[in-house]
VMD Tcl script that draws the C-alpha trace (Angstrom):
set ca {
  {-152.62 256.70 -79.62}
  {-151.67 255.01 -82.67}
  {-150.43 251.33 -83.53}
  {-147.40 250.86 -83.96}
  {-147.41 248.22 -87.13}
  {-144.00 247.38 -87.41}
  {-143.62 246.23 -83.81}
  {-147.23 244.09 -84.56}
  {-145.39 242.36 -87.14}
  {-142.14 241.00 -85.76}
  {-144.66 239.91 -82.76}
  {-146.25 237.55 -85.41}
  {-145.12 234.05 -85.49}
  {-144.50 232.20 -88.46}
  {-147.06 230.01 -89.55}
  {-145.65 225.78 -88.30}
  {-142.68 227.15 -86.43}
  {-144.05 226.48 -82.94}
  {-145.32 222.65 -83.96}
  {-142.00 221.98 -85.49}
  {-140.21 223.11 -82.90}
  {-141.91 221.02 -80.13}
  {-141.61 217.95 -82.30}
  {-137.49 218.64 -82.40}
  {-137.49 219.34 -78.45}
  {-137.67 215.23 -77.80}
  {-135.02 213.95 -79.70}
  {-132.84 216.74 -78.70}
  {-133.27 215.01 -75.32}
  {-133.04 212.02 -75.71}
  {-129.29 212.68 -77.56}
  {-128.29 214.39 -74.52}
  {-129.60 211.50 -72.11}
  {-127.64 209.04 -74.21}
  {-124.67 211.13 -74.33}
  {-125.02 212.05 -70.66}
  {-124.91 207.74 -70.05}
  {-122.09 207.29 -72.26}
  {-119.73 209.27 -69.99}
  {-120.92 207.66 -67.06}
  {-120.13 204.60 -68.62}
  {-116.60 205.97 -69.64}
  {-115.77 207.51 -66.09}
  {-116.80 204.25 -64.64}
  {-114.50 202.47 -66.76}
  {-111.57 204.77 -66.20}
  {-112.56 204.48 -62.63}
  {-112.46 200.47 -62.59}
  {-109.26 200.07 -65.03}
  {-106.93 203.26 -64.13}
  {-107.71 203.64 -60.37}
  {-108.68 200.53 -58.86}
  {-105.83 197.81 -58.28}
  {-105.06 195.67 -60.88}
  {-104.56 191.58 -60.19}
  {-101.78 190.34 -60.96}
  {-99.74 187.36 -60.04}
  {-96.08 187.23 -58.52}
  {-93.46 184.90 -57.76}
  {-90.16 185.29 -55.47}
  {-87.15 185.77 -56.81}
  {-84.67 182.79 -55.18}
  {-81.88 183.59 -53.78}
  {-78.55 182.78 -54.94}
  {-77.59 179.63 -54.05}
  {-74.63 179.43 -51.00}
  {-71.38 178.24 -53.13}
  {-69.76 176.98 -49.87}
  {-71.72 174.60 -47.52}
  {-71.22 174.40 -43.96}
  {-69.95 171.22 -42.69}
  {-69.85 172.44 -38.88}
  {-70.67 175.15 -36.78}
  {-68.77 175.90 -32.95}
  {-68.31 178.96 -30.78}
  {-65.65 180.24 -29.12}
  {-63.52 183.44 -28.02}
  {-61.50 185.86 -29.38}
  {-57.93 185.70 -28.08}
  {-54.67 187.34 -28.14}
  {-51.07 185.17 -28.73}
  {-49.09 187.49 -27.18}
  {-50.81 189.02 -23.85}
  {-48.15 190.17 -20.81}
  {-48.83 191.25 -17.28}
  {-46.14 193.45 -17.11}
  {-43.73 193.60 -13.54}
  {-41.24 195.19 -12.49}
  {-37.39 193.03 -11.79}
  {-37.17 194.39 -8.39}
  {-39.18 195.22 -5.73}
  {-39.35 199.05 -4.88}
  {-42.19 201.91 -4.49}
  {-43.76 203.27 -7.85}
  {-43.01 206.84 -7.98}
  {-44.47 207.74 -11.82}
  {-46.81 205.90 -13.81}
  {-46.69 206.96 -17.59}
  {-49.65 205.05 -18.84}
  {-53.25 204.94 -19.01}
  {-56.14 202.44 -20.59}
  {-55.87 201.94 -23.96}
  {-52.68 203.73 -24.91}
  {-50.74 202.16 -27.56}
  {-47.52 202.02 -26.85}
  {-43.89 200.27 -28.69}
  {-41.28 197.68 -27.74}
  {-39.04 199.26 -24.79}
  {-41.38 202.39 -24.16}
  {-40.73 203.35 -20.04}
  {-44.47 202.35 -18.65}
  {-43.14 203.32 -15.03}
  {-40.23 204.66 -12.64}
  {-39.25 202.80 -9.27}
  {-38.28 205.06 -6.20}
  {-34.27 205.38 -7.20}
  {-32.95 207.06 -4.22}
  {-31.15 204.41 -2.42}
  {-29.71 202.49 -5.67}
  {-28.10 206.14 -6.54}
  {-26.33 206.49 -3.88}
  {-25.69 202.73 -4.49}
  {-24.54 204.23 -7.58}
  {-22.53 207.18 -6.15}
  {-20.45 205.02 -3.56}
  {-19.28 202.49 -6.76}
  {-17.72 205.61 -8.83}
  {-16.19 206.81 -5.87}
  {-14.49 203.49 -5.04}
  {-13.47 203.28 -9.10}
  {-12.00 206.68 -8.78}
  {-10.02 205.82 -5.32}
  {-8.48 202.38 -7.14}
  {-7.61 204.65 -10.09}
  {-5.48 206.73 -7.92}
  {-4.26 204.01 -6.38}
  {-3.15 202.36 -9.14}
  {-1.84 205.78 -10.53}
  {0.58 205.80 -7.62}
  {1.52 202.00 -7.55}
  {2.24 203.21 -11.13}
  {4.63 205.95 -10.15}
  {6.50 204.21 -7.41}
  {7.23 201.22 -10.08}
  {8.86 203.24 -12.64}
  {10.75 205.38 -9.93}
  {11.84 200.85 -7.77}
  {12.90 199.94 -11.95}
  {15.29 203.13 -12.35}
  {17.21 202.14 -8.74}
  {17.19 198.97 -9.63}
  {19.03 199.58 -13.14}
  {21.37 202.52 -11.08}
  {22.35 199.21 -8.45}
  {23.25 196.86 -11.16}
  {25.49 199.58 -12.64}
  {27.02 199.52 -9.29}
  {27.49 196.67 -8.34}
  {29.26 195.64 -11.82}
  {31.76 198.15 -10.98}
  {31.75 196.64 -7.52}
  {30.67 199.82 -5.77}
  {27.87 198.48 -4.04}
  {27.23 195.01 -2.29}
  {24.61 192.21 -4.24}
  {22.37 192.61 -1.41}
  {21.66 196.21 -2.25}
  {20.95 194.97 -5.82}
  {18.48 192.10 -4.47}
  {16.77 194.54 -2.54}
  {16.30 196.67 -5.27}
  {14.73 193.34 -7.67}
  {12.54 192.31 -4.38}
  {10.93 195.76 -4.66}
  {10.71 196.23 -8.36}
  {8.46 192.59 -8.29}
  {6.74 193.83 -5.21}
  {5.67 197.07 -7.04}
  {5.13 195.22 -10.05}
  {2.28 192.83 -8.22}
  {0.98 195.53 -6.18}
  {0.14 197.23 -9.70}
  {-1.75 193.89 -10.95}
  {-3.92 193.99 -7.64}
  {-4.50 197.51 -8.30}
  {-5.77 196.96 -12.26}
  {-7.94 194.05 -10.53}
  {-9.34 196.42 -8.02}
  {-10.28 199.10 -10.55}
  {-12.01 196.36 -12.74}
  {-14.07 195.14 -9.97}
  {-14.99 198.68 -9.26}
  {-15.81 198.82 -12.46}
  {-18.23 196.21 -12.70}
  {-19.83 197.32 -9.40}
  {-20.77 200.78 -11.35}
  {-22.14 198.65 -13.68}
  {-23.75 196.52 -11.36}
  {-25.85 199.94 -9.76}
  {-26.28 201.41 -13.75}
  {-28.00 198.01 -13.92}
  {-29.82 198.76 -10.80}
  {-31.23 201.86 -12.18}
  {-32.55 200.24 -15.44}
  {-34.20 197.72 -13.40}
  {-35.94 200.40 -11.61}
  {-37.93 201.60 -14.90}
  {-40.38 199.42 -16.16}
  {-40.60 199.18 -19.88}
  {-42.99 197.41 -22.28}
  {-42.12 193.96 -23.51}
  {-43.82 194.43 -27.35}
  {-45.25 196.77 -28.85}
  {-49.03 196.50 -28.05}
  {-52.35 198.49 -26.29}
  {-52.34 198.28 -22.34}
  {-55.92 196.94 -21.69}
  {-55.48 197.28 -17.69}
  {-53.60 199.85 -14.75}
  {-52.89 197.52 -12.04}
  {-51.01 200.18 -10.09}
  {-50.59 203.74 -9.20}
  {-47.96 205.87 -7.91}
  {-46.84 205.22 -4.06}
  {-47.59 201.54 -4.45}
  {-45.11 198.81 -4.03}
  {-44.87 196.56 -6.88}
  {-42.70 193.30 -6.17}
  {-41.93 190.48 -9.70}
  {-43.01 188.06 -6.80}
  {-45.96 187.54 -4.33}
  {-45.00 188.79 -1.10}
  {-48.42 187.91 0.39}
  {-51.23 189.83 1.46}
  {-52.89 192.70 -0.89}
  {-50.48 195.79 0.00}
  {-47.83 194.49 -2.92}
  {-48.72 194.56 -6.55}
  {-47.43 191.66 -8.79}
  {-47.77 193.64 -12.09}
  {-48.26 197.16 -13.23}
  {-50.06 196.62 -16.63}
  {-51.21 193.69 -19.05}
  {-50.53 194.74 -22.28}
  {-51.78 192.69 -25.88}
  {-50.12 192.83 -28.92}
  {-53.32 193.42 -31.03}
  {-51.46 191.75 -34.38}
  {-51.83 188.37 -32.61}
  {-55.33 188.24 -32.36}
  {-57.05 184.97 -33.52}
  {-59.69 182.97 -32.38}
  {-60.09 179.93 -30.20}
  {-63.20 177.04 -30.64}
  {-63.39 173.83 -28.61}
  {-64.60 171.34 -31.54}
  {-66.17 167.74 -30.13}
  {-63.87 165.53 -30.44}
  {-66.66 163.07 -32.49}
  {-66.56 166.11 -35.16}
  {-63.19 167.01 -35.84}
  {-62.59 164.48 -38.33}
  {-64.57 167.65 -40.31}
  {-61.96 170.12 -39.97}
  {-58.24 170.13 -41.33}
  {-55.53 172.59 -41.80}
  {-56.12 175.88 -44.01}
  {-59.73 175.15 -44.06}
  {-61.80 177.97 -45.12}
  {-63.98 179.62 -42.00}
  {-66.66 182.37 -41.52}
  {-66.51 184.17 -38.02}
  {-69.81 186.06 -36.91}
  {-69.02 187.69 -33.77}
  {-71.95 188.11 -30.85}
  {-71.41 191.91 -31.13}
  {-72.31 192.00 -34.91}
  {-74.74 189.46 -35.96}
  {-74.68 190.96 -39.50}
  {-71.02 190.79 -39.98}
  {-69.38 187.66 -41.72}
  {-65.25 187.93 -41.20}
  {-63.82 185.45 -43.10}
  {-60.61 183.13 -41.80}
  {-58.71 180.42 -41.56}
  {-57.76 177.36 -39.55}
  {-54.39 178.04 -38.30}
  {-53.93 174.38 -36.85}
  {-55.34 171.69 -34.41}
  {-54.80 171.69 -31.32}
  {-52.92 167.84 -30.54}
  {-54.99 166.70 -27.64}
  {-58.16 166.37 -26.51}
  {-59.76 167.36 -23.28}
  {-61.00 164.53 -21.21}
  {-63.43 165.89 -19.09}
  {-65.27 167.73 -22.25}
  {-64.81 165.69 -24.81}
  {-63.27 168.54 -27.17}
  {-60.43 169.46 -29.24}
  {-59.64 173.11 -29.52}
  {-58.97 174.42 -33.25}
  {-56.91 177.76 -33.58}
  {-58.41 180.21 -36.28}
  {-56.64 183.14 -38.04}
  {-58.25 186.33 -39.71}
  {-58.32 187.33 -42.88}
  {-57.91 190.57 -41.85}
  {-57.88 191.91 -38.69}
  {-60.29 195.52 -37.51}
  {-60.44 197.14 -35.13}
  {-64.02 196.12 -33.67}
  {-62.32 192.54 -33.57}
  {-61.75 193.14 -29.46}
  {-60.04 190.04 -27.05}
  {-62.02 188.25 -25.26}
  {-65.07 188.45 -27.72}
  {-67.87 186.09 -27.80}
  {-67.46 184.52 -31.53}
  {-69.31 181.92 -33.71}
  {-67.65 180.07 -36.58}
  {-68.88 178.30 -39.68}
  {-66.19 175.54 -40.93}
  {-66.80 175.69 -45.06}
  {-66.61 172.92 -47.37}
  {-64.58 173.94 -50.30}
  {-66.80 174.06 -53.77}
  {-65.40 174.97 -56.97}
  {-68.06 177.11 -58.35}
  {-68.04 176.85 -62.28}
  {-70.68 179.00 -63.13}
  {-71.92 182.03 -61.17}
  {-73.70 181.95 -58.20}
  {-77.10 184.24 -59.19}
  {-80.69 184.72 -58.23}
  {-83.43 182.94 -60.80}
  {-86.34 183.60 -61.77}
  {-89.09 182.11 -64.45}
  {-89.09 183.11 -67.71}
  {-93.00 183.93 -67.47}
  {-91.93 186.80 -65.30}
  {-89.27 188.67 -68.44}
  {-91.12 191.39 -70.53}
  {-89.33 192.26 -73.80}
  {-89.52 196.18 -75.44}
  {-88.30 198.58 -76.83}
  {-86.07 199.61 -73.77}
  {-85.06 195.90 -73.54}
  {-85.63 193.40 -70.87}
  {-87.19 193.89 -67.35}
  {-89.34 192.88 -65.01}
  {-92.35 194.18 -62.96}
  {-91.34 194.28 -59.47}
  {-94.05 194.60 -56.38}
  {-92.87 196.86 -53.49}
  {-95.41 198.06 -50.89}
  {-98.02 197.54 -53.25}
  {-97.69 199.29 -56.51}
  {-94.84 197.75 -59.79}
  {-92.15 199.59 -60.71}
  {-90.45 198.74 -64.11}
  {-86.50 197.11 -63.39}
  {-84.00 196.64 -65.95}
  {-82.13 192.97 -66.18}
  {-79.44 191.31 -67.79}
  {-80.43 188.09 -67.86}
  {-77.99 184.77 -68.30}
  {-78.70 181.04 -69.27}
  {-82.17 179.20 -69.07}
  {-82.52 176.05 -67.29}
  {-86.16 174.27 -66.53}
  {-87.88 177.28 -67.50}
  {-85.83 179.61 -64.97}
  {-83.70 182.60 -66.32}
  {-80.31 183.33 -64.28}
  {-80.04 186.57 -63.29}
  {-76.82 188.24 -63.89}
  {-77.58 192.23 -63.27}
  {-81.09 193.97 -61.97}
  {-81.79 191.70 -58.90}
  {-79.76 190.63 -55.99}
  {-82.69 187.60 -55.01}
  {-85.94 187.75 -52.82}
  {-87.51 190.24 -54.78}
  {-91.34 190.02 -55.63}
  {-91.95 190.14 -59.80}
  {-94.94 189.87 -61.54}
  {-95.74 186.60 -63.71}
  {-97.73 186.77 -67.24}
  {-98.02 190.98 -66.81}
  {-100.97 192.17 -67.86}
  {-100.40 195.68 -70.77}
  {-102.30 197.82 -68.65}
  {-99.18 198.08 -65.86}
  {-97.42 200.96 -65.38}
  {-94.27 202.29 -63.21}
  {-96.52 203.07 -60.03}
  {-100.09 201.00 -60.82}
  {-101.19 199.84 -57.73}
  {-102.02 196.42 -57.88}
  {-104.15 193.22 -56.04}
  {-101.60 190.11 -55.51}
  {-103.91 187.42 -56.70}
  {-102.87 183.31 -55.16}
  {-101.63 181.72 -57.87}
}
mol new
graphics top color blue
foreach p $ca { graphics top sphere $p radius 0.5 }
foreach p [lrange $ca 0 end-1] q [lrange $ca 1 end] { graphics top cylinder $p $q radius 0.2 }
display resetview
């Protein structure tokens, strides 16, 4: 079989190659050793300065400064002005109760209806008595006009001498007779009058109406109960019906010691916290002071109006109240914070601020400078953590190591 000659020859290596190419083969490594370390180096670095914390050091924002000191604190209850156990002005047996808990209701409203049987026929015998004296007086009426036409026919007579005087004196006697009998009558229909009026009377008494307008806040009664405006003794007669408060006249009511209330005047400015919400600051004012002391506790109670009144303001409340010492506050009250702590860019001034851990980048507006701390007008409401001296490298979202300063 014969060689193949061409195939021979591309076998053949060039004369050097192989020597020249093992002499390349070591540098060729060691470039990609040395490149291999640099980006361990470089991922090491990213790792150290993008993903691990970065120290920094903060300071707290202060709080803005409390324009009005407190110059005494006391506790005391909510109250209403105008509260009313309402009764009835008779005593009688409740037949309708048109109430329940917490129903607002106005100035007259019927709360109630007494049993009304007996004072209608009360009622019923008076305008049958008025009617009788009308009659009566009708026919009194009647028999006067018919005595004063005899009377005039007699005189005629007897000044033509036709008659006797006596016949004429009777007539006079009987005219005056009639004429008094009429005036008793007019007297008896006014009484009868007023003794309708008298049972009408009786029958308003018998519904039981609100004093003021107001919420009931207790049902002291129900229908088929007796209900007396006085104590008849033992616990089968009810005294009152409802209590109703007018919820307008709410206010509140401290016992101050008496070695304080040189502290407290007239119109002075108060903050109200009540035991139901801590959080909630109602503001108010001193209405007046009380003028005497009690002896046994050594207090003097101090009235205390509302600003406003809400409804979660509720009588009989557990309350706390703050007495305030006017200020006039010249310049704004406003958190501060050092000027160390203000970066200035492009997007103007902020601040770093620290929150669980990581900065995020917060926009201020930023006032006067006094002993190296910056009044904060806009940005920050105070107690805030912000980042002193901030290093480049932070970003919105860099988690960072709070380092003691």
């Amino acid at each position: 079989m014969p060689l193949d000659k061409e195939a021979l020859e591309s076998l053949r290596r060039a004369p050097g190659s192989g020597a020249a190419q093992y002499r390349r083969s070591p540098r060729r490594r060691r470039l990609w050793l040395a490149l291999g370390a640099a980006g361990i180096v470089a991922a090491v670095v990213l790792w150290r300065f993008a993903g691990s914390p970065i120290p920094v050091q903060t300071v707290l924002v202060e709080a803005p400064a409390d324009a009005d000191g407190a110059v005494l604190n006391a506790s005391g209850y909510v109250v209403a002005r105008r509260l009313a156990t309402v009764s009835s002005k008779v005593t009688g047996r409740i037949s309708e109760v048109l109430f329940e808990e917490g129903s607002a209701v106005e100035a007259g409203q019927v709360l109630a209806r007494l049993d009304a049987a007996t004072t209608r026929a009360d009622q019923e015998v008076a305008l049958r008595s008025l009617e009788a004296a009308r009659r009566s007086l009708r026919e009194i009426e009647v028999r006067l006009g018919d005595a004063q036409k005899t009377l005039e026919r007699n005189r005629s007579l007897v000044e033509r001498a036709l008659v006797s005087k006596s016949v004429l004196d009777s007539s006079e006697a009987e005219v005056a007779a009639l004429q008094a009998r009429l005036a008793l009558g007019a007297a008896e229909v006014n009484v009868a009058q007023a003794r309708v009026a008298v049972t009408q009377q009786g029958l308003d008494d018998l519904l039981i109406r609100a004093p003021f307008a107001g919420v009931v806040i207790s049902k002291d009664a129900q229908p088929g109960e007796t209900v007396s405006p006085i104590s008849a003794g033992g616990g089968f007669t009810r005294t009152g019906i409802a209590t109703i408060v007018d919820m307008d006249s709410r206010e509140v009511e401290v016992d101050v010691n008496e070695a304080y209330i040189n502290r407290v005047r007239d119109g002075q400015r108060v903050e109200a916290v009540l035991d139901a919400y801590p959080d909630w600051k109602v503001p108010g004012r001193v209405i007046s002071i009380v003028p005497t002391a009690d002896r046994q506790k050594a207090t003097v109670r101090v009235r205390i109006a509302f600003e406003q009144l809400d409804p979660r303001i509720l009588p009989d409340m557990g309350i706390k109240v703050r007495f305030l010492e006017d200020r006039a506050a010249a310049e704004p009250v406003a958190p501060k914070l050092p000027a160390d702590a203000v970066v200035q860019g492009d997007g103007g001034t902020s601040v770093w601020v620290v929150r669980d851990g990581k900065v995020e980048r917060r926009a201020v507006r930023l006032g006067a400078e006094q002993d190296g701390q910056l009044t904060v007008l806009e940005g920050l409401s105070g107690g805030e953590t912000v980042v002193v001296d901030p290093s480049p490298r932070l970003r919105d979202g860099a988690a960072v190591d709070l380092q003691a300063q």
